[in-house]
C-alpha positions in Angstrom: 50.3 -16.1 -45.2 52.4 -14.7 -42.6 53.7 -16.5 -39.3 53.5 -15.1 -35.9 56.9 -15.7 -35.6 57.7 -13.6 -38.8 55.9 -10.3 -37.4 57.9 -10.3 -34.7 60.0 -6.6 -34.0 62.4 -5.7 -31.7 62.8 -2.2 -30.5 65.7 -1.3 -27.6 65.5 2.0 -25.9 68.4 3.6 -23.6 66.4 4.9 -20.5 68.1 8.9 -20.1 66.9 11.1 -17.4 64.5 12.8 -18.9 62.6 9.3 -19.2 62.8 9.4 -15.0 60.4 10.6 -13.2 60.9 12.0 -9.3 61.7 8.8 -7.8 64.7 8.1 -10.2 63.3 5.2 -12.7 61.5 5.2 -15.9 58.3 7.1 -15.9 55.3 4.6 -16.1 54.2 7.0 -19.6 56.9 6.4 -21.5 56.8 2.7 -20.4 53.1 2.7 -22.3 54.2 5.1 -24.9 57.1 2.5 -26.0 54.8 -0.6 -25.8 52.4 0.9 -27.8 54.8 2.4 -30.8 56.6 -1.6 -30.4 52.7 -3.3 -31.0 52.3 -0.3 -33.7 55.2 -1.1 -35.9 54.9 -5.2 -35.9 51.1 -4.3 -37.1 51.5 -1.8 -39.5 54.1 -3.7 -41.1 51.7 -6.6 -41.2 48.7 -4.2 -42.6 50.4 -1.9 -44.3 47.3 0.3 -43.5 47.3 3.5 -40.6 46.5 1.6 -37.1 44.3 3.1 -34.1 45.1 2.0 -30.7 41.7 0.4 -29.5 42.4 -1.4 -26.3 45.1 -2.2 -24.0 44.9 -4.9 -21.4 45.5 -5.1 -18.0 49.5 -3.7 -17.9 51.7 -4.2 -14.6 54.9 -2.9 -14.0 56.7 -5.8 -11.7 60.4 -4.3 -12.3 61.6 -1.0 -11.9 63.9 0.6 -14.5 66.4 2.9 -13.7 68.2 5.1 -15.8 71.4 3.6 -18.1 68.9 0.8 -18.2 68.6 -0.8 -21.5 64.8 -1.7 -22.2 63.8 -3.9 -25.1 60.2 -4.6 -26.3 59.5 -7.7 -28.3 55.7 -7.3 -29.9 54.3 -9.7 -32.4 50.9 -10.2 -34.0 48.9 -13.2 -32.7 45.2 -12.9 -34.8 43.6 -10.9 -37.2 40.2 -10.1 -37.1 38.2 -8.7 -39.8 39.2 -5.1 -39.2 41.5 -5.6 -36.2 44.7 -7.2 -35.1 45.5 -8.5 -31.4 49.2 -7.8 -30.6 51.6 -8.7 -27.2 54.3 -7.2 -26.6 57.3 -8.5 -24.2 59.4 -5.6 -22.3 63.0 -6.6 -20.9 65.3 -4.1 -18.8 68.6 -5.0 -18.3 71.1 -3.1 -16.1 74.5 -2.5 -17.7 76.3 -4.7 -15.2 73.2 -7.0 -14.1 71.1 -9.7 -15.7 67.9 -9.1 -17.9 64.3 -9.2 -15.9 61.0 -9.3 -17.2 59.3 -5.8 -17.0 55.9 -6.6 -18.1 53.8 -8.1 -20.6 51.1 -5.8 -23.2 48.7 -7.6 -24.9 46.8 -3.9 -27.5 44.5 -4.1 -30.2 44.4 -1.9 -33.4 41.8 -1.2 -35.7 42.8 -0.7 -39.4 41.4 2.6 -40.7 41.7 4.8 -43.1 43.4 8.7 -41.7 39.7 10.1 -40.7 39.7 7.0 -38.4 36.9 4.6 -40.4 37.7 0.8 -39.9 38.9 -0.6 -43.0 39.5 -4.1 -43.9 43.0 -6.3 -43.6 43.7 -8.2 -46.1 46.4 -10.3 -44.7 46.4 -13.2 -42.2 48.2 -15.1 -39.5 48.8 -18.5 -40.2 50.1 -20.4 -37.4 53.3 -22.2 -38.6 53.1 -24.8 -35.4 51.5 -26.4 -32.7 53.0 -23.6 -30.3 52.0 -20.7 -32.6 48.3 -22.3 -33.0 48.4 -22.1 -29.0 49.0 -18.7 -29.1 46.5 -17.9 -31.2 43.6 -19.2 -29.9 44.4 -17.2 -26.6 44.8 -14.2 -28.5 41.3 -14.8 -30.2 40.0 -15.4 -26.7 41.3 -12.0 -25.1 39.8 -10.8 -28.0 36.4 -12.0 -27.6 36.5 -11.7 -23.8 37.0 -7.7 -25.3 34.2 -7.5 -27.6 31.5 -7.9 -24.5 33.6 -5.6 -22.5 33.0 -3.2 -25.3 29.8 -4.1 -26.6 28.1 -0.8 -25.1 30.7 1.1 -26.8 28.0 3.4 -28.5 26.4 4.2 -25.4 29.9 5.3 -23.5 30.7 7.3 -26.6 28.0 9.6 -25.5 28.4 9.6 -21.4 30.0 13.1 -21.4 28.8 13.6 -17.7 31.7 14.6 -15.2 31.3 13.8 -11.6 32.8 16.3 -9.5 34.1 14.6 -6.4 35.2 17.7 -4.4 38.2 16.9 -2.2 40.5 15.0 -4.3 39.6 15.8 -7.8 41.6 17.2 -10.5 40.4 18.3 -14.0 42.9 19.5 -17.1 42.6 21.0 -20.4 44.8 20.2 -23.1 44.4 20.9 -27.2 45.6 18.0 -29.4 48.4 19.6 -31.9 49.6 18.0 -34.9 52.6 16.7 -33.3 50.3 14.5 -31.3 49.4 12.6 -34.6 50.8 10.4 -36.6 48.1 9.4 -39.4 46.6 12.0 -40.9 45.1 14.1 -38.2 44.2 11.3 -35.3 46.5 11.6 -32.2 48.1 8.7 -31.6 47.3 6.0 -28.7 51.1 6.0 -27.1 51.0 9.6 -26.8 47.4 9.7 -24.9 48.9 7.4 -22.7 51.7 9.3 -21.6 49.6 12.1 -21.1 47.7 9.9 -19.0 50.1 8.3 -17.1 51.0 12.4 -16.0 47.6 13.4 -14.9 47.8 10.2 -13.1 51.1 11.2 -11.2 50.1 14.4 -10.6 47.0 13.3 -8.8 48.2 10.8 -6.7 51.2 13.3 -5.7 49.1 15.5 -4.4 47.5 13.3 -2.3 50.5 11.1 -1.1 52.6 14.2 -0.4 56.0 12.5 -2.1 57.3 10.7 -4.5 55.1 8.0 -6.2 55.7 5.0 -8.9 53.1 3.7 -11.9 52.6 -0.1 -10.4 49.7 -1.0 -13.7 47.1 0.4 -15.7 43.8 -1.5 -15.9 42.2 -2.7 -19.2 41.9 0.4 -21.4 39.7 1.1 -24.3 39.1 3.7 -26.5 35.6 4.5 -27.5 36.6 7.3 -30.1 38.7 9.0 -32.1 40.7 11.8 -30.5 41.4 14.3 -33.5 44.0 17.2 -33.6 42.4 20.4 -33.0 40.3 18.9 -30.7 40.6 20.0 -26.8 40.9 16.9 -24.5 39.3 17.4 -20.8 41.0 14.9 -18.4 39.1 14.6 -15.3 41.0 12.8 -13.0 40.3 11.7 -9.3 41.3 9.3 -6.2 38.8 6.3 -6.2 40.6 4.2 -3.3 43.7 4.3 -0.8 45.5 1.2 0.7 48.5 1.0 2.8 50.9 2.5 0.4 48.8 2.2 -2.7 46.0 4.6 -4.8 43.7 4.0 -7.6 43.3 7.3 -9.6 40.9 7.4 -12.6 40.6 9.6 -15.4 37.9 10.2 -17.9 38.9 11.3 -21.0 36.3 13.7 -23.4 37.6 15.3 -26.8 35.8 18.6 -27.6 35.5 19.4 -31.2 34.8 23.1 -30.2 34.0 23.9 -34.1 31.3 21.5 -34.8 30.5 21.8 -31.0 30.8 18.5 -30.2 32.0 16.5 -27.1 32.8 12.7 -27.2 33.8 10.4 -24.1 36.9 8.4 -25.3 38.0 6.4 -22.6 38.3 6.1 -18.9 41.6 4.6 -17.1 42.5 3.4 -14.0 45.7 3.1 -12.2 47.4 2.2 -9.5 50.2 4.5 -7.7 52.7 3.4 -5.1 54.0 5.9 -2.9 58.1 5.8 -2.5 61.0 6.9 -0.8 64.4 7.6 -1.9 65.2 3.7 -1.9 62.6 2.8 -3.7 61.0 1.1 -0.6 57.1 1.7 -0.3 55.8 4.5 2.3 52.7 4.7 4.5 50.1 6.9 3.2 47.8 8.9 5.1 44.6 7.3 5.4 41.7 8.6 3.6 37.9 7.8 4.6 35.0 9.0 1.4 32.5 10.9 2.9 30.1 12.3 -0.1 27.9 9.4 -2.0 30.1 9.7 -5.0 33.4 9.3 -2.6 32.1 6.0 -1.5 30.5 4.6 -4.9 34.0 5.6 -6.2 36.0 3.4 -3.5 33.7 0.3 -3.8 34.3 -0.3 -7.2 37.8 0.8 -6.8 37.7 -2.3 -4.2 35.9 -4.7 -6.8 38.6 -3.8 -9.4 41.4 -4.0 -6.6 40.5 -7.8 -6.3 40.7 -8.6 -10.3 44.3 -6.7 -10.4 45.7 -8.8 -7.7 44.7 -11.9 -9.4 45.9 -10.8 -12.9 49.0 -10.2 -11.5 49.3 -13.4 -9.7 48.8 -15.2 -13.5 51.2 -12.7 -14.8 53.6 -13.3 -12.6 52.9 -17.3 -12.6 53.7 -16.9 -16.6 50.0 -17.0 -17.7 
């Protein structure tokens, strides 16, 4: 059986400018779109089966990388399930002439499946070499449980296709999933939703903060569904809550199968945008007040999930 230790990649990326966004430092998309190839390739080298990105934890973003940064991702497996695999991944940016920081830490599951996206079983397992590595794994196996009742209406979400039109400071895109967006067979792959996400995201809050703005985390993530190519993803996107220089935007994600005439609910995110200015520094926004009853249903749970993300990233930043 295989060690923790010994699933353990590296991958280090050069951060050019066509990884920046507007403010100057490493778009929050490719960020997620890194992490999640990193968790991909320790996995699938484990499995040896196709993977699905099925969940991503809470993600924050406590350093900002700017570009001729060199970022590396560290990602090892920490348990496998029957059908799944629980993965962290470590991210490092180093300036050329300056020390290396921690940029975050990712903790994904993937579900082993065959390339029309059907679970299939794994084989292999982790065996914990040592009293550090057994640690490790029975956190990862509790995140993992902690998941399954955060999922465990996952059948019911599948099918809540409704789309809640908030007026003012809504947003709502169409984009068709091309090969190119796949990697097994024809499912699009996870790290490549997430940068599209991360866009929408940007988008949204920009036109709301009037300037330049900065990913500062994604909430826990999962995905309800299969997103296949020729399918046409509707993201609806919208600004839940405002704070001094902060947003939460959401975005629900549908795939339309417009051949079979089908539409699924895949997942819904939720992140937090920090409007900048040409230091980096954060600026005041303009204060917003909900008026319509799904304005103000929208900013209290914003509120309730504002209150978990400041404790996760006091453990996070505490080393928990």
């Amino acid at each position: 059986m295989a060690s923790i230790q010994s699933t353990v990649i590296e991958m280090l990326h050069h951060v050019f400018p066509q990884h920046a966004n507007p403010a100057g430092t490493l778009y929050g998309g490719w960020m997620m779109n890194w992490i999640v190839t990193a968790g991909n390739l320790a996995a699938s080298r484990l499995t040896r089966k196709p993977l699905l990105l099925a969940s991503i934890e809470d993600l924050f973003f406590i350093q900002p990388v700017r570009i001729g940064d060199v970022v590396t991702v560290k990602a090892m497996v920490e348990y496998v399930g029957k059908t799944s695999l629980e993965v962290e991944a470590v991210v490092f940016c180093k300036p050329l002439n300056g020390e290396e920081k921690l940029c975050t830490r990712a903790r994904m599951s993937f579900v082993s499946s065959d390339v029309h996206g059907k679970p299939v079983p794994i084989e292999q397992r982790i065996e914990p070499a040592d009293e550090k590595e057994m640690k490790i794994y029975r956190y990862a196996k509790e995140i993992r449980e902690g998941r399954l009742v955060r999922i465990a209406q996952r059948k019911q979400k599948v099918r809540d296709t409704n789309l809640e039109d908030v007026g003012r400071l809504s947003l709502r895109v169409y984009r068709l999933v091309f090969p190119e967006d796949a990697i097994y067979g024809n499912l699009m792959y996870g790290g490549k939703l997430l940068l599209i996400l991360d866009e929408i995201m940007a988008i949204m809050a920009m036109k709301f903060a009037k300037g330049a703005i900065v990913t500062a985390s994604l909430d826990a993530l999962d995905f309800y569904h299969p997103i296949y190519v020729g399918n046409i993803l509707i993201l609806a996107s919208s600004l839940n809550y405002t704070g001094r220089s902060s947003t939460e935007i959401g975005v629900k994600v549908l795939a339309e199968d417009p051949v079979n005439n089908t539409v699924q609910h895949t997942c819904t995110a939720f992140s937090t945008c920090v409007k900048v200015d040409d230091h980096g520094k954060p600026r005041l926004l303009t204060p917003f007040t909900p008026m319509t009853d799904v304005e103000k249903k929208r900013w209290a749970d914003a509120a309730q999930r504002k209150q978990h993300r400041m404790q996760r990233l006091k453990e996070l930043q505490m080393g928990a």
